[in-house]
N, C-alpha and C positions, 0 to 999 in steps of 0.2 A: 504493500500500500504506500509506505513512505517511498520507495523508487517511482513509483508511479506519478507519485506528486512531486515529484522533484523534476520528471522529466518533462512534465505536463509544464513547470514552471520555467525548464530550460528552455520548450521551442515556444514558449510566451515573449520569453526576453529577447530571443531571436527574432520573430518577427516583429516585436520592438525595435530592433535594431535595423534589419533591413529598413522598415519602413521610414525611418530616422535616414538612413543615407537613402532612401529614395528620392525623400522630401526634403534633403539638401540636395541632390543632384538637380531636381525638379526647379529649387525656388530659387535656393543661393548662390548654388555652383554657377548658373548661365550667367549673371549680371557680375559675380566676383571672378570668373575664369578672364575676361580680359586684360584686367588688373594683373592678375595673375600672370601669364603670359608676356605682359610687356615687363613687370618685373625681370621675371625668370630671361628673358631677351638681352639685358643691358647684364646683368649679375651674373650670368655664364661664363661669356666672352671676357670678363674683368678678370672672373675667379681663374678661368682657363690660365690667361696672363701673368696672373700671380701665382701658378703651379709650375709654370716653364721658366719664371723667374728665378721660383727656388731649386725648380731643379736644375739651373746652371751655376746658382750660385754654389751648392754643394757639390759639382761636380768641380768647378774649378777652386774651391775650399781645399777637395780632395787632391787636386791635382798640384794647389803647393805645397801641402802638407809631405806628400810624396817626393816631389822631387828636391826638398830642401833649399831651393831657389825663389827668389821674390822675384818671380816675374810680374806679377803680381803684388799692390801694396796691399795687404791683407787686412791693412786699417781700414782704406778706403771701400776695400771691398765687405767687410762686417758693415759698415757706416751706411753704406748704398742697401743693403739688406735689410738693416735695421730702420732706416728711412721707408722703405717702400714696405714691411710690415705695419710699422706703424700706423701708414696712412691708408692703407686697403682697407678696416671696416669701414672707416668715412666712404672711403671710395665707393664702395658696394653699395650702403644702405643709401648715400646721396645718389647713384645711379640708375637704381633700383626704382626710387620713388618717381625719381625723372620720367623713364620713360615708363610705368605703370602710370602713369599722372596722364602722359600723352596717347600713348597707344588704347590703354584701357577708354580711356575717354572717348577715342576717336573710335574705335570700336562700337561702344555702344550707342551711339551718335547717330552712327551709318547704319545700325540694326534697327533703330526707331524710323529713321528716316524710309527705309527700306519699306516698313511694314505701313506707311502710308502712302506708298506709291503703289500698294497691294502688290508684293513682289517685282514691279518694275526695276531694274537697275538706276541708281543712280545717276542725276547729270552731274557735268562736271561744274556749276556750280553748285548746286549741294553739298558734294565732295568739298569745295574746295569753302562751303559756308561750314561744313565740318570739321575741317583740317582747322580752320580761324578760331572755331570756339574752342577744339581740343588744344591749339599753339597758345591760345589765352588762357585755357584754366592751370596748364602745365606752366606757363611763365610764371604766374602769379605766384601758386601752390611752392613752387621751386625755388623762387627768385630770392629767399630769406636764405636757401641753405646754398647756394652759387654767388652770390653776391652781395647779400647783404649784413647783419649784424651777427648772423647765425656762424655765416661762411669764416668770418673772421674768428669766430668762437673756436670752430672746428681747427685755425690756423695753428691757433695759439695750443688747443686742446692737444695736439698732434705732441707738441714735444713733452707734454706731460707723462710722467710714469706707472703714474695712478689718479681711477677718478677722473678718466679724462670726458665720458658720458654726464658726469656731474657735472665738470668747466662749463659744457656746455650748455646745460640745463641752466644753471646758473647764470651764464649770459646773458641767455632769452629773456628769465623770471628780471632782470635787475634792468636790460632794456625796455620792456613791455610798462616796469614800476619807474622806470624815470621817466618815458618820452612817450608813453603809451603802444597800443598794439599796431596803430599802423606805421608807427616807426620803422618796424621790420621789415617792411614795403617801402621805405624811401631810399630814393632814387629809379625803383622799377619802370614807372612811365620813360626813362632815359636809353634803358635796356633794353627794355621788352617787346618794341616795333618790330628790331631787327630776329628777336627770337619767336616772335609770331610768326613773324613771312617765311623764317627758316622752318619753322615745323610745319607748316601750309604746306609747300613747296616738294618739301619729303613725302609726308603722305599723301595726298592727290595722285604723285604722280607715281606709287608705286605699283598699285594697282593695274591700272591703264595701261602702265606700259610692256607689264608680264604679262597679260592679255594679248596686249599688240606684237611682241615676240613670239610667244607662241602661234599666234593664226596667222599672223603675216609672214614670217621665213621657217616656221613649223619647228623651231625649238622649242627641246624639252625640258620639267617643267624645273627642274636643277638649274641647267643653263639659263633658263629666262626666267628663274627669280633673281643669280647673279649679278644678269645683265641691268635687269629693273632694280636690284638695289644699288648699282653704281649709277645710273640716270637719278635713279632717286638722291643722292647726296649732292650730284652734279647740283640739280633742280634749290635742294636746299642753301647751296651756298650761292646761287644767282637770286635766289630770292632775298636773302642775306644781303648782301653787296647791292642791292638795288633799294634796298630802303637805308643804308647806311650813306650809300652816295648821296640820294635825296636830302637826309638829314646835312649831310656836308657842304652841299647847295645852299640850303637852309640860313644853318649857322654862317657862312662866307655872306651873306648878303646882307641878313641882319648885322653882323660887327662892320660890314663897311656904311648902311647905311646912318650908321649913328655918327659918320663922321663927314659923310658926304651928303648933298644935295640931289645926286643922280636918283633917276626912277629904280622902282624893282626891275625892269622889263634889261634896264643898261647892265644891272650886274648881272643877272640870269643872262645876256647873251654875250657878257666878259666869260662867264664859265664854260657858254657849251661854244665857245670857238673854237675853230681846226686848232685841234691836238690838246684841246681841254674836256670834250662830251667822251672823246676814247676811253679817257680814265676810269668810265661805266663799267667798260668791260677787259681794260687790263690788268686788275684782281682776280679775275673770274678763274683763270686756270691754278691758282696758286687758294683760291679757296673751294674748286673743284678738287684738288688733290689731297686738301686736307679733310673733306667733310667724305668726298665718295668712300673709303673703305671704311670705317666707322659705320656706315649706315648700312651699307654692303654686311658686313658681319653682321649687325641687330638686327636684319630683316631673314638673314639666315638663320638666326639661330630660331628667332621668333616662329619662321615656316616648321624649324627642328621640333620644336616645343608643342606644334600645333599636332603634328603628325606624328608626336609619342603620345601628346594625349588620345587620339584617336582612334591607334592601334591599340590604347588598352580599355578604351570606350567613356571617355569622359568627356 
């Protein structure tokens, strides 16, 4: 009798439990998985970096220990180890949020949108009125631990030995109690134009363009996410460079105007004279080379991420 009721009470608790991950897979899982994802996207590829880090710092650790020679200054090389330990959890969990902040947002954005065009695809402004509201809630959400009063927290927390989560905490509580909570937001309207258009720019165009590689020269879907994630960084730094330029127009016109007479129209067309409006686009290959594989990697790993969930059915 008591086995009986004991078993009776085991497949109760069980299909309590099923039902439990059902009804997170159901409610939770779908609106937190994007989150999820752009996290796991930005925090792979860091962590990857910081396992090939140490694994050559220990190989070449091993290799003067062995050979009795300083080929190697063994200070410098502890120091360089030691610095880039230190600074990896900042690195990760400030990464991490970043593009969970972005990705997840724009994700879910494009899933609403979707399901009032009743399955229609997307146009490309929606997309790109999606890509603006996810580049501004990520700027915002972010711009305290990249820039602002946080970021310098985390600067300073860095060389600390201990309690360096406290420094920071600490910061925050001692800026928010002196200068209030939107303090931690000043200076971001300064910022944040050129990091909108920059995250606009990436995702719009990554989409479209893995689409368009595959149906148009019928590569597969390896090679034309590749390809769509280096157009997509390209994309990101021309949108970059194109509101940064504006802004440098800007400011050029205002500091002369307060000293000169001349119209707006005279300085606007002192800037765009032969071999002044070029300068638009001779940043572009040197901020195309730094933003394309960075974005290349995150959209790799991100597809990685999408299609381990999938093969184990999540």
């Amino acid at each position: 009798m008591e086995d009986s009721e004991l078993n009776m009470m085991y497949e109760k608790e069980k299909q309590m439990v099923k039902v439990s991950e059902s009804s997170f897979r159901n409610s939770v899982w779908p609106s937190l998985k994007p989150f999820v994802n752009g996290g796991l996207a930005a925090v792979l590829p860091l962590s990857s970096v910081y396992f090939l880090q140490s694994c050559i710092y220990h190989s070449l650790n091993a290799m003067v220990k062995s050979s009795g020679q300083e080929l190697i200054n063994p200070k410098w090389l502890h120091q360089t180890y030691f610095n880039v330990s230190q600074r990896m959890p900042f690195v990760l969990s400030r990464g991490g949020i970043n593009m969970a902040a972005l990705l997840g947002s724009y994700e879910i954005l494009t899933r609403k949108v979707k399901v009032l065009n009743k399955g229609s695809p997307l146009t490309i402004y929606q997309e790109a009125g999606c890509g603006l509201i996810s580049g501004t809630f990520r700027a915002y959400i972010c711009y305290p631990l990249i820039e602002g009063h946080v970021a310098a927290g985390i600067a300073q927390a860095v060389n600390l030995k201990c309690n360096r989560f406290g420094h920071i905490f600490s910061t925050i509580t001692q800026v928010v109690r002196n200068e209030g909570v939107l303090a931690l937001w000043k200076g971001a309207p300064r910022v944040n134009p050129a990091s909108m258009a920059s995250c606009t720019g990436m995702l719009v165009s990554y989409d479209r363009t893995r689409i368009y590689l595959k149906e148009r020269y019928g590569l597969r879907e390896n090679a034309a996410r590749l390809g769509a994630g280096i157009f997509s960084g390209m994309c990101s730094g021309a949108c970059a460079i194109s509101i940064r330029y504006a802004a440098e127009i800007i400011g050029f016109i205002r500091s002369k105007r307060v000293k000169s007479p001349h119209s707006f129209l005279f300085y606007a067309l002192k800037v765009l004279k032969p071999g002044g409006g070029s300068n638009f686009y001779s940043r572009l290959g040197k901020q195309s080379v730094r933003n394309a594989p960075g974005a290349m990697i995150m959209w790799v790993f991100l597809e990685a991420v999408r299609d381990a969930e999938e093969s184990i059915g999540l």
